[in-house]
C-alpha positions in Angstrom: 11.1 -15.7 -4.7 14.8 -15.8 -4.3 16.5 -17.6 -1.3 18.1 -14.5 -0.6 14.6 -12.4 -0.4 13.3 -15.8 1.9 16.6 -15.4 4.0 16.6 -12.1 4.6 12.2 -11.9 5.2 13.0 -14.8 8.1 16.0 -12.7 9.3 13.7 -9.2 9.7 13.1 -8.5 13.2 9.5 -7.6 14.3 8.9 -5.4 17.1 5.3 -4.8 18.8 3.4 -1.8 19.3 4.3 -1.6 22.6 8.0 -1.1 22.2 7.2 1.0 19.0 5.4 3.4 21.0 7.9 3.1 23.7 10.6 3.9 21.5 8.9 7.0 20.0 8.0 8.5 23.3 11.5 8.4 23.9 12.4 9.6 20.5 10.5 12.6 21.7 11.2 13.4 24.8 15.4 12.7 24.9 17.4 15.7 24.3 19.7 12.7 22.0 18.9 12.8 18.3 16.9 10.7 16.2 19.8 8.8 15.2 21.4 8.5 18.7 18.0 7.3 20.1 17.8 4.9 17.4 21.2 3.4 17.2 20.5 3.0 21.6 17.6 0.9 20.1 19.5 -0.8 17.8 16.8 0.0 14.9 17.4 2.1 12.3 17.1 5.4 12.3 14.6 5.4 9.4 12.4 3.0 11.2 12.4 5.5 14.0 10.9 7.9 11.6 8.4 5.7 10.3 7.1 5.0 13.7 7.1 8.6 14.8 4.5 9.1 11.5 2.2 6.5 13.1 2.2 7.6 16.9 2.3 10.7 18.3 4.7 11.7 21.4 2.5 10.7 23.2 2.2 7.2 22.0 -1.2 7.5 20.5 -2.0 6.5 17.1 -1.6 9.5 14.2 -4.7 10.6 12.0 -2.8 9.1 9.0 -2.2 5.9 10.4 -6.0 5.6 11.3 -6.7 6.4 8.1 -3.9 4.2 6.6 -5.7 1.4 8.7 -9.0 2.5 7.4 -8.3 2.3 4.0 -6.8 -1.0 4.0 -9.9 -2.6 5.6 -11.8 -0.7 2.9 -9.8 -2.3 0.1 -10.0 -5.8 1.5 -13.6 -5.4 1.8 -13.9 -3.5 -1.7 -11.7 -6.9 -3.0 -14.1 -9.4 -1.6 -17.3 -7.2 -3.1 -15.3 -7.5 -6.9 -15.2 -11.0 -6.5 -18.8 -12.1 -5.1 -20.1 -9.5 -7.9 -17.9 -11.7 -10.7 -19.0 -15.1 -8.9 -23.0 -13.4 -8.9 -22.4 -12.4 -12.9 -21.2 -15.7 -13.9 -24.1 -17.5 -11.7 -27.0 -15.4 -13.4 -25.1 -16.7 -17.1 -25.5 -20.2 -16.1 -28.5 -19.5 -14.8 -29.7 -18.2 -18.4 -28.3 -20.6 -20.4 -30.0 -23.2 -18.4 -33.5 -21.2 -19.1 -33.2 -21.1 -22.7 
């Protein structure tokens, strides 16, 4: 990794859920545009977006980003199954060669 990529990772801001929420609620119900809302935030505008796609006006969670959520549990836990399978496999070798 680059010292610019490190640099500019520790520079990111993070916001929490809360003001995420916050800030789509508002996104929703102000008569400004995305863009006005947004630069008010001082985020930008495609962030707002991305955050409207996971909450819903009403600041509860979207289908797709419980599903998003979901999935990524689902491929941690289908990661950790690959590798106690392998770790089983190459036990039940040993295992054999020891029986011989």
């Amino acid at each position: 990794m680059s010292v610019a990529t490190q640099n500019f990772r520790s520079n990111r801001r993070k916001y929490d859920g809360e003001f995420k929420k916050n800030a789509v609620k508002l996104s929703f119900a102000s008569p400004k545009t995305v863009k006005e809302v947004a630069d008010d935030l001082g985020v930008s505008e495609s962030m707002l977006y991305r955050w409207r796609q996971r909450y819903t006006s009403g600041g509860e969670k979207t289908q797709t980003a419980t599903l998003e959520e979901e999935l990524k549990v689902l491929r941690l836990e289908n990661a950790e199954l690959k590798m106690e399978r392998d770790m089983l496999k190459k036990a039940a070798a040993y295992f054999a060669k020891l029986h011989k």
